[in-house]
N, C-alpha and C positions, 0 to 999 in steps of 0.2 A: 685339285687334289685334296682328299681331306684330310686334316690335322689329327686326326683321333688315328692311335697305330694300334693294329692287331694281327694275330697271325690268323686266319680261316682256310689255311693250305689245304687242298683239297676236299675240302666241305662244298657240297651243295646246298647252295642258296634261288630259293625261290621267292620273287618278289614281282607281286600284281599291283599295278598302276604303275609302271617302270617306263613309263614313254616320259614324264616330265614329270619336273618340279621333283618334291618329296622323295618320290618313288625311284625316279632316275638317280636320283641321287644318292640313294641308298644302296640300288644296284652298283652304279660305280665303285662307291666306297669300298663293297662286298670284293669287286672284281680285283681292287688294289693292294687288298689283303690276301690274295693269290684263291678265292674263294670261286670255284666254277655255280657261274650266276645261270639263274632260268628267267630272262626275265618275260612279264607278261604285259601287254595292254588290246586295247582296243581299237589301236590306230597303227599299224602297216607299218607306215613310213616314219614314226617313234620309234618303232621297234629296230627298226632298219637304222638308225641313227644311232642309236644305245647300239647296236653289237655291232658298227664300224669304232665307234670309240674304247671299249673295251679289245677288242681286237689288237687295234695300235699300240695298246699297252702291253701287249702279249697275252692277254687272259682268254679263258674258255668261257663261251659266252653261247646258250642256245634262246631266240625269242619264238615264242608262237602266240598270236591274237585270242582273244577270248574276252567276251560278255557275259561278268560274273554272275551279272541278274543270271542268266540262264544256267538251272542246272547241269545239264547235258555237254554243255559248252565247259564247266567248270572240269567234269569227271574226263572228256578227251584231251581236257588240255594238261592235265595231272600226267594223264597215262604216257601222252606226247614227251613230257619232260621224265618221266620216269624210265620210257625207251632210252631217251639221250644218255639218261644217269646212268646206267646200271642198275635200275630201280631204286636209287638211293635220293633221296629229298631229307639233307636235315635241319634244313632254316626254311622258314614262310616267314615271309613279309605281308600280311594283308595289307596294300599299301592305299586298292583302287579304291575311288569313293567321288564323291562329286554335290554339288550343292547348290538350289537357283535359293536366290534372296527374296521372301515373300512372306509377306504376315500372314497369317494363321487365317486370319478374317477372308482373306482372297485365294490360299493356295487352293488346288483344286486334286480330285484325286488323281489325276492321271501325275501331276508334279510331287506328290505323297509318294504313290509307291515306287517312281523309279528314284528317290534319291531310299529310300527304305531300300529296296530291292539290291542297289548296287551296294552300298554301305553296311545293313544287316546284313542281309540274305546272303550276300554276295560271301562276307567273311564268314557267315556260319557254313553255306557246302563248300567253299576251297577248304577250310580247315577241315571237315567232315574228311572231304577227300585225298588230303597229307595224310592225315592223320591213320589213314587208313595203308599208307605205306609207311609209315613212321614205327608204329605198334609192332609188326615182327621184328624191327629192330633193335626194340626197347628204348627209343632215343629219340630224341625231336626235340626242337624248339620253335612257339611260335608265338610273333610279335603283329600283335595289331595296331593297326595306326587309329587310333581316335583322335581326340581334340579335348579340349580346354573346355570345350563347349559341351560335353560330356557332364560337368561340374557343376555348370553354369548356364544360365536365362542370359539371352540376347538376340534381339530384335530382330525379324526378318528368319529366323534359323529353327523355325520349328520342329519342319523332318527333318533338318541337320542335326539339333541337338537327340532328337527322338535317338534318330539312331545311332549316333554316337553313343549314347546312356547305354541303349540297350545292346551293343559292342561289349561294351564295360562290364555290362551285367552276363551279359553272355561268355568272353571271355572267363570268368571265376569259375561257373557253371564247368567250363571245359577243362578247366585246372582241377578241379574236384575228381571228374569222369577220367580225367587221363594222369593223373597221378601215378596210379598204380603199372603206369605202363614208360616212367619215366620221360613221360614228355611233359617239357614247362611249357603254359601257356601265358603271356601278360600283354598289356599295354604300355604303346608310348601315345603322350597325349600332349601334341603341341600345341603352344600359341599361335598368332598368327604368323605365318610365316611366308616368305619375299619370294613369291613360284609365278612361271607363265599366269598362272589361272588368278594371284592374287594383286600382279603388279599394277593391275586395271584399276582395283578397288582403293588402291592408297595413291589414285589419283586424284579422288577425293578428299579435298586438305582437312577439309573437317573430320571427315571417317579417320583418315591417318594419324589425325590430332587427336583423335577419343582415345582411339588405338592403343598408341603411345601414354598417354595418361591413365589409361585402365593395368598398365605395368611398373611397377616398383621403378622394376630394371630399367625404362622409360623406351625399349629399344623393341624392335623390329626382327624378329629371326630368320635364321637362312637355312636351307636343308643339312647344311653341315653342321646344324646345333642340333638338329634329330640324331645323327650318325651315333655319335657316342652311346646316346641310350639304350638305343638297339644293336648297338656290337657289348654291350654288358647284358642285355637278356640276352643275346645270341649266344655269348659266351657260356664258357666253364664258370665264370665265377657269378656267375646266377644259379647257378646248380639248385639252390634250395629259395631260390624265389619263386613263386607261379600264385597266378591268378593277382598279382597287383598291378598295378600303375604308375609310370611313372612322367610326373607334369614338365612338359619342357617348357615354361610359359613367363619366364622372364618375374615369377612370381605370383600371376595375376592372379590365381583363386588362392593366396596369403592374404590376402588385405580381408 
């Protein structure tokens, strides 16, 4: 359960990479605060596992699969959840994203454009396509998930960092364009944080040792240190935030 309290009674929450780690997590949290979740992934039986657990808690919970690289795939799976809502979407989570570990010297393009494709591409038409039900209703809020690595040069994370940047810079872009229609747009940009996908990587004592030393805080994050950031942009009382950032990173780009 997570520690951060908010009410999102009745609010539609939509949140892509909701199968695990970050994503999952975020959906839960959404589902605890009495917030009817949409959530999205690309994996079946994630999805199936997210809306058995939200369920036993009593929440409204609808998932449908979708591969954000593909735009086509983005725009039915909108429409899907918009059927379910009422045509009502007023939280986006961009959460889905993915990353192989490869120096610059070796990546190849087919490994460029699908961490590009998922991470850019992916957040630019789901947002494109909220957004586009959001605007008749004057109202929206939408939180990207970046990283740290957005800020920051580190090893092995080429197109991770690429796209993460250009996330950031894209996001402002959309806070400019969608101002006037009252929808906030910003980022959360975490450290690294303790998921299925990353628990592999701090098997490595050394990696997990740099890790830890590239942080003030000296510590390792959990997806319930994301939660708080994104239920304050999600909320009322980000009202007059958009187009910023904000670093969940135990410090690490202060030093």
């Amino acid at each position: 359960m997570s520690k951060v309290k908010v009410d999102f009674s009745g609010k539609v929450a939509l949140v892509t990479g909701a199968g695990k780690g970050i994503g999952k997590g975020i959906a839960l949290a959404f589902a605890e605060t009495g917030a009817r979740v949409a959530g999205v992934s690309r994996t079946a039986s994630d999805l199936e596992a997210l809306e058995k657990e939200i369920k036993a808690m009593g929440g409204d919970c609808f998932t449908t699969t979708c591969d954000v690289s593909n735009v086509s795939q983005i725009y039915e799976m909108v429409d899907k959840v918009a059927a379910w809502s009422g045509d009502r979407i007023d939280i986006l989570v961009n959460c889905a994203g993915v990353n192989k570990l490869t120096r610059m010297i070796d990546i190849t393009e087919e490994e460029w454009d699908r961490i590009i494709n998922i991470n850019l591409k992916g957040t630019a038409f789901t947002s494109q396509a909220v957004a586009k039900k959001m605007i008749p209703k004057k109202a929206g809020k939408i939180i990207n998930l970046t990283s740290q690595m957005a800020f920051i040069g580190w090893y092995d994370r080429g197109a991770y960092c690429a796209s993460k940047g250009g996330v950031t810079q894209l996001t402002k872009v959309l806070a400019v364009e969608w101002a006037e229609h009252n929808i906030q747009v910003n980022c959360v940009a975490p450290t690294f944080i303790k998921t299925p996908l990353t628990e592999p990587m701090f098997e490595n004592k050394e990696f997990k040792e740099a890790v830890i030393r590239s942080s003030p805080m000296g510590k390792i994050g959990t997806p319930d240190d994301v939660v708080g950031a994104v239920f304050y942009l999600a909320s009322d009382s980000a009202n007059l935030v958009t187009g910023s950032s904000i670093l969940v990173d135990g410090g690490w780009t202060a030093w």
